[in-house]
N, C-alpha and C positions, 0 to 999 in steps of 0.2 A: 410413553408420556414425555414429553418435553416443551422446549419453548425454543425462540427465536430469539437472538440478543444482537442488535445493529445488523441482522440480515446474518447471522451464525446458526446454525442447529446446535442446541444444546439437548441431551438426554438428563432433565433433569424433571423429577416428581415435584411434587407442591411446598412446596417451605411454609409450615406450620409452626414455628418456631416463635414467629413475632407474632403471635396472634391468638396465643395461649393455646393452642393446640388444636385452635377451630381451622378449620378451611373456610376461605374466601374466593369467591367466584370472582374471576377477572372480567371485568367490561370487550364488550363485543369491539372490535375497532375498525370495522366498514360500517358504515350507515347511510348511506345513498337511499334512492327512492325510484321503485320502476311507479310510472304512471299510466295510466291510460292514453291521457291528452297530450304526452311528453313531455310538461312540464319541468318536471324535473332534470333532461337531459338523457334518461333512459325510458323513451317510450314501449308501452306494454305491444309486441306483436310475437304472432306466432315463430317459431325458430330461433329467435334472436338469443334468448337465457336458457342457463344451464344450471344444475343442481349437482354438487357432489355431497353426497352425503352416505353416513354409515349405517347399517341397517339395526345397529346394535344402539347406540344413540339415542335417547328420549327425544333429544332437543330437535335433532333432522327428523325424527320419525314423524313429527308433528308438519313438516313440508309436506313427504309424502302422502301422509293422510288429506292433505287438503290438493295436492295434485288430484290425486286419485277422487274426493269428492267432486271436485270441479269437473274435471275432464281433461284433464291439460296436460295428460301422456304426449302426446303426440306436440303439442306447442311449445311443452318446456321438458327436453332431455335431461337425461341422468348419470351420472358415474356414481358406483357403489363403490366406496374403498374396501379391503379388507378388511374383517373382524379384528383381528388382531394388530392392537398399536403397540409398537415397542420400540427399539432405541432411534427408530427414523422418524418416528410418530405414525400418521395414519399413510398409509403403502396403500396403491393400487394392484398391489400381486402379494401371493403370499411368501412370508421370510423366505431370503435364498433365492427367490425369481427377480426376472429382471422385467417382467410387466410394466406396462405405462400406459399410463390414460390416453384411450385415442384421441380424443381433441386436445390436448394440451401438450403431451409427449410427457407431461412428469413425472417421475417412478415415484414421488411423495408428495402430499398434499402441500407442504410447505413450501415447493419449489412454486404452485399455484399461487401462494401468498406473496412470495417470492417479485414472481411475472407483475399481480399488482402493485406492488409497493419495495421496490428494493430497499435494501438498509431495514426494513421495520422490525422490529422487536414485539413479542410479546406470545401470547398462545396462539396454535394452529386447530382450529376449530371445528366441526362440521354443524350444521350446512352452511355452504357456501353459496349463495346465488352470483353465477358469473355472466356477463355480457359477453356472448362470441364476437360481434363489433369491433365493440370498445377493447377489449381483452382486459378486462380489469375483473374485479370485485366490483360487485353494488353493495352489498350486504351479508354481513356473516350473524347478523342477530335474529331468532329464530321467530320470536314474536311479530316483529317486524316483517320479516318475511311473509309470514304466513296470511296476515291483512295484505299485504301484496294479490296472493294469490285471493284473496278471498273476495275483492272488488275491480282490480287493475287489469285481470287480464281476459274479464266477461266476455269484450268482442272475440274471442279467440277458445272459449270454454265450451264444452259440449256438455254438457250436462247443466240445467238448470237446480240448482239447491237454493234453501230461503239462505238471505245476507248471514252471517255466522258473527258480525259483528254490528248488530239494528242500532242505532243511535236511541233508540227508546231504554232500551237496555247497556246501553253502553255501561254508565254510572257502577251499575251492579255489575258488569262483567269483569269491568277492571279492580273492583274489592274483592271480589273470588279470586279474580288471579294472581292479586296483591299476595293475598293471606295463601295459597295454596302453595302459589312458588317460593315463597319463604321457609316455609313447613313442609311443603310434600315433594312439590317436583324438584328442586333444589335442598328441600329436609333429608332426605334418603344420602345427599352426596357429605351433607355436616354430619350425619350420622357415622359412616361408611370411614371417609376421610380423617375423622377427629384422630388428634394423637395424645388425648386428655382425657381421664374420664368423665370431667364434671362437665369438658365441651359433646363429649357424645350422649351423656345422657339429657343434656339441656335439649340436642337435637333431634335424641328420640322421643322424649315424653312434647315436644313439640310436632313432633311429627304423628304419633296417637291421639292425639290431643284433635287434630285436626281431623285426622279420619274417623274417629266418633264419630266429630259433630258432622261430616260428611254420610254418616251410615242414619244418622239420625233425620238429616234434612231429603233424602233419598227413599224414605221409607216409604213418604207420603207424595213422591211426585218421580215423574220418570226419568228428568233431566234435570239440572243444577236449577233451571231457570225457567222450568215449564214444562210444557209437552213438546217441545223441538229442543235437539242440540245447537247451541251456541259452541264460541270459541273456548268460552271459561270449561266446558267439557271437552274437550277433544285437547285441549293441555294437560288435562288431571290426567286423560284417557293414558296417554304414552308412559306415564312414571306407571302407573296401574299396570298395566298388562305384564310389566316387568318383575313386579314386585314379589308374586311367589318365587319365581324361578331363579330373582338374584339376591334383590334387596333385602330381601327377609334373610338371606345366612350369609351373604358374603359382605354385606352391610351392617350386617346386626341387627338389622330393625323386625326382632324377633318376638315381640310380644303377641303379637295374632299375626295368622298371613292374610292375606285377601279373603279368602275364601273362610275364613271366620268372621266374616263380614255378610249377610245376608242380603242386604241392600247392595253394597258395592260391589258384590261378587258377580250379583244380577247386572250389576249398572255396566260393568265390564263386557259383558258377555253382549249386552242388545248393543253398545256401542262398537264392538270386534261385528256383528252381523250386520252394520249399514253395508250397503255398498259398494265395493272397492277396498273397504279398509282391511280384512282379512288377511287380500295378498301382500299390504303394507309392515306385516309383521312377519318376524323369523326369529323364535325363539332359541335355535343352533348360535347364527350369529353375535346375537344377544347374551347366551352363557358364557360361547368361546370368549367374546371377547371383555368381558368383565370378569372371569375367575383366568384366564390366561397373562391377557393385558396388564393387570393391575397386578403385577407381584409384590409390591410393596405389601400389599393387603391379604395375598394369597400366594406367599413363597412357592410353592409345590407346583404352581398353576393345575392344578389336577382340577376336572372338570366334574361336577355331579351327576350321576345319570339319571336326575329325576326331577324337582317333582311330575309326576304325568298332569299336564293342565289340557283342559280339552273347553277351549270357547266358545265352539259353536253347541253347546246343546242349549234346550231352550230356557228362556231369561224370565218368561211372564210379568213379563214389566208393561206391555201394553195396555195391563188392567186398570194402570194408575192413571188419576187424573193429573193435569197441568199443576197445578200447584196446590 
């Protein structure tokens, strides 16, 4: 874990200090726009963008998942860094090798940050959406990205799916996502990260709090917002899938795991069998590099060899109506 300061690697954790003990999420700092028409200066075509991202990561997980619903293996390449981030940040090879990313040549993602932006400061993030062109960054914000992928690069998509973000529904998708990534997909990291008790339990009884009323609204319908997945699912989806194997003991967030959930256990499980989404998960990656990675939080880095999760048996979620 580290950061960037005037174009420096530094190996430093989160400074919780000024902030009563809470963690605060840093702002994304590329926000460019691939388009279809060009518009923006990065038009959407086949080969041009590239994706590094970690496979252990919610935030990237959420690109792949929408690569892979679209089709867009083949239009938009990949680099996986290694599970484990340590004093270089995220490596393309594991500790001790000298691996490097074949399109870029850089043994660390940073040096990629680097190429776009000399001098900058700040966190080294994944995903990264990069133009092979331009050689730069467009976009290291994951939300953003993933609308990228979800309209921009249709002419180039193999796979027809409904829009993932309908302007009918826009409204409601952005208040689920509001209240989720406050509480869930970013609640697990206030949880996890707090160095206060009164900031970790503010963030776990926020973060239960939410998943109730998520087991609750799920009871009686198959998706957040109907009988199709939308974007406000397939956000909740990536923190979810994680959540027995990490969140619940190396985070804390141990009052019920997933799977005390009746609805959500279900909702995981038919969202894991769309698709393509299945190959988008690795739950190896995913352990290593959260009980390894994060020694702050797990000195030992010793690894659990459990819980046994299995997502593909069947969900019986199809019984339910739309809303």
């Amino acid at each position: 874990m580290g950061l960037l300061v005037d174009g420096v690697w530094h190996d430093e954790w989160y400074d919780t200090t000024k902030t009563g003990g809470r963690f605060v999420r840093s702002e994304s700092r590329f926000r460019d726009r691939v388009t279809a028409d060009g518009s923006s200066g990065f038009p959407a075509a086949a080969g041009r963008y590239h994706l590094f991202v970690s496979l252990a990561c919610p935030w990237a997980h959420r690109t792949l998942v929408y690569r892979a619903l679209k089709g867009l293996e083949e239009a938009i390449t990949v680099s996986v860094v290694d599970p484990l981030m340590l004093e270089h940040g995220w490596a393309f090879g594991p500790p001790g090798s000298d691996a490097r990313d074949p399109l870029t040549g850089a043994r660390y993602l940073y040096e990629v940050y680097l190429a776009a932006c000399p001098g900058l400061s700040g966190r080294v993030t994944v995903p990264v959406l990069w133009d092979k062109e331009r050689r730069t960054i467009v976009n290291n914000e994951s939300g953003e990205i993933i609308r990228m992928l979800n309209r921009e690069f249709d002419a180039v998509a193999t796979r027809s799916v409904p829009d993932l973000y309908p302007a009918e529904l826009a409204a409601e998708i952005d208040a689920l996502n509001a209240r989720i990534y406050d509480t869930v997909n970013n609640g697990v990291y206030k949880a996890g990260f707090a160095t206060a008790q009164d900031a970790y339990e503010e963030a776990a009884e926020a973060l239960f709090g939410t998943l109730d009323w998520l087991e609750q609204r799920l009871e009686t319908r198959r998706y957040l917002l109907g009988d199709r997945p939308t974007e406000a699912d397939w956000r909740l989806f990536t923190t979810l899938v994680r959540f027995d194997a990490v969140y619940y003991s190396h985070f804390k967030c141990n009052r019920r795991q997933l799977r005390d959930y009746p609805a959500l256990w279900g909702y995981v499980r038919d969202l894991y069998q769309t698709r393509g989404v299945a190959g988008t998960v690795n739950l190896d990656h995913i352990k290593r590099h959260y009980y390894v990675s994060q020694r702050t939080i797990n000195p030992s880095q010793v690894v659990p060899i459990g819980p046994g999760i299995d997502f593909g048996t069947p969900h019986g979620r199809e019984r339910l109506a739309g809303d």
